[in-house]
C-alpha positions as CSV (number, residue, x, y, z in Angstrom):
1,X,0.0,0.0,0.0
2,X,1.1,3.6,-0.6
3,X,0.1,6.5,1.0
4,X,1.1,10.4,0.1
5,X,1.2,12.5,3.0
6,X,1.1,16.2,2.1
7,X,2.0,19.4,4.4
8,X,2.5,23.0,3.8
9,X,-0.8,24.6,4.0
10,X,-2.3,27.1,6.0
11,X,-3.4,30.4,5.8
12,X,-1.7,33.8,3.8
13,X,-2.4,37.4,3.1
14,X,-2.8,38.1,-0.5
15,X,1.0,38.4,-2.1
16,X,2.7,36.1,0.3
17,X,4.4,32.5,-0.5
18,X,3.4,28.5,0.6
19,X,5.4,25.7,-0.3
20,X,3.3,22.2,0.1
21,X,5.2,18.9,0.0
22,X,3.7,15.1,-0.7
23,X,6.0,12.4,0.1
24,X,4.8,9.0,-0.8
25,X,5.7,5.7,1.5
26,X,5.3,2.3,1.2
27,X,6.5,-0.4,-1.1
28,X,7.4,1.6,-4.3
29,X,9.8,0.5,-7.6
30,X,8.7,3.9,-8.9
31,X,7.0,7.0,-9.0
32,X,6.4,7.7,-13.0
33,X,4.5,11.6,-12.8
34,X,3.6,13.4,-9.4
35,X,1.0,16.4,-9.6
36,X,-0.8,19.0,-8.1
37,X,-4.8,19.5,-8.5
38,X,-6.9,21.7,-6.0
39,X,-10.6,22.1,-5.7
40,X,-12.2,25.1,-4.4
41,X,-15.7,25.0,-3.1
42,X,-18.2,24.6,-5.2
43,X,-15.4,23.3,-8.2
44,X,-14.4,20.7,-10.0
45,X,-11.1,19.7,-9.3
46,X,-8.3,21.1,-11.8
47,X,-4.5,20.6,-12.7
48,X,-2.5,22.4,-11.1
49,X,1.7,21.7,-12.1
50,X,2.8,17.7,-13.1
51,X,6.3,16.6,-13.5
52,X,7.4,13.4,-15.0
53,X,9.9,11.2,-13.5
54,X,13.0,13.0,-16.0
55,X,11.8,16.6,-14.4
56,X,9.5,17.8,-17.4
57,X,6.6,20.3,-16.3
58,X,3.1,21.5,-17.1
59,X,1.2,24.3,-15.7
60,X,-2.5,25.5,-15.4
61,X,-2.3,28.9,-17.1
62,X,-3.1,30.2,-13.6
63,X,-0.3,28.9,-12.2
64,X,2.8,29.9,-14.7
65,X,4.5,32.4,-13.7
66,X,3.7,32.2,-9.6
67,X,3.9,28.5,-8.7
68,X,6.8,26.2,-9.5
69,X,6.5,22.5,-9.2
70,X,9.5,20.3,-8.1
71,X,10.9,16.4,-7.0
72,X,12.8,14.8,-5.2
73,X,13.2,11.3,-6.6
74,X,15.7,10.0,-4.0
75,X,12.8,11.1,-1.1
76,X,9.9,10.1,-3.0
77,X,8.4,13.2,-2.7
78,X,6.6,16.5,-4.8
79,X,6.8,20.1,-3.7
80,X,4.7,23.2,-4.6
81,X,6.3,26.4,-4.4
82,X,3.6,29.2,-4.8
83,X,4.5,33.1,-5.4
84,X,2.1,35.3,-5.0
85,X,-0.8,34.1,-4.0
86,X,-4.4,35.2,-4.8
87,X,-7.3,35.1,-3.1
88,X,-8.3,32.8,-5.7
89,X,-6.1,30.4,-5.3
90,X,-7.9,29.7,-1.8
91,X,-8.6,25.6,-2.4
92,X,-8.1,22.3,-1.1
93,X,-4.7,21.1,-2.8
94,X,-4.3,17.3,-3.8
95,X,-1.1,15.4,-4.6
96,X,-1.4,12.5,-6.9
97,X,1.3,10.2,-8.2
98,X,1.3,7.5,-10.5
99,X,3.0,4.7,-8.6
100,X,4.9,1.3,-10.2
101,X,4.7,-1.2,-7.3
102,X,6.4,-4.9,-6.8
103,X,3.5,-5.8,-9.5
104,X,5.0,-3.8,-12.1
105,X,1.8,-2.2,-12.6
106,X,1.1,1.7,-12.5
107,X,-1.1,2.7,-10.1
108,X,-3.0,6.1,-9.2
109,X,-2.8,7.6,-5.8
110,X,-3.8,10.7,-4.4
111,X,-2.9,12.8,-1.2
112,X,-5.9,13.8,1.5
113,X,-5.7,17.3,0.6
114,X,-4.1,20.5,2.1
115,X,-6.1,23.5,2.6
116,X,-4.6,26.6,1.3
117,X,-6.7,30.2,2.5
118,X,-5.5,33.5,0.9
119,X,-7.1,36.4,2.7
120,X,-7.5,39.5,0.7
């Protein structure tokens, strides 16, 4: 079983930073991409930044710019630098990560969600 524990969140003024970080445990051969969505009330959830396994990234057009995405490979883990922050970026943010286990089979896990407040 693997589990991806994320931490980082809280609550920021409008303009300031958060980092969130997902490490993933358990019995892993390898992580292929890691990702950030977030959902805000009432939304769907949306894409926030992915990164493949070689370091190749992919942002939401509301993220480029003010948010970088970056890994770890040797912790197992995803982090989520964010630049100044919105009040519309207030949402609950998700880690996923597409995991090979001792199967050899790809499998798609997902975080329990950080919540991230910006105050206006």
């Amino acid at each position: 079983q693997v589990q991806l524990v994320e931490s980082g969140g809280g609550l920021v003024q409008a303009g300031g930073s958060l980092r969130l970080s997902c490490a993933a445990s358990g019995v892993i051969f390898r992580i292929n991409g890691m990702g950030w969505y977030r959902q805000a009330p009432g939304k769907q959830r949306e894409l926030v930044a992915v990164i493949t396994s070689s370091g190749s990234t992919n942002y939401a057009d509301s993220a480029k710019g003010r948010f970088t995405i970056s890994r770890d490979n040797a912790k197992n883990t995803v982090y989520l630098q964010m630049n100044s922050l919105k009040p519309e970026d207030t949402a609950v943010y998700y880690c996923n990560a597409e995991v090979v286990g001792p199967l050899f089979k790809p499998y798609d896990y997902w975080g329990q969600g950080t919540q991230v407040t910006v105050s206006s």
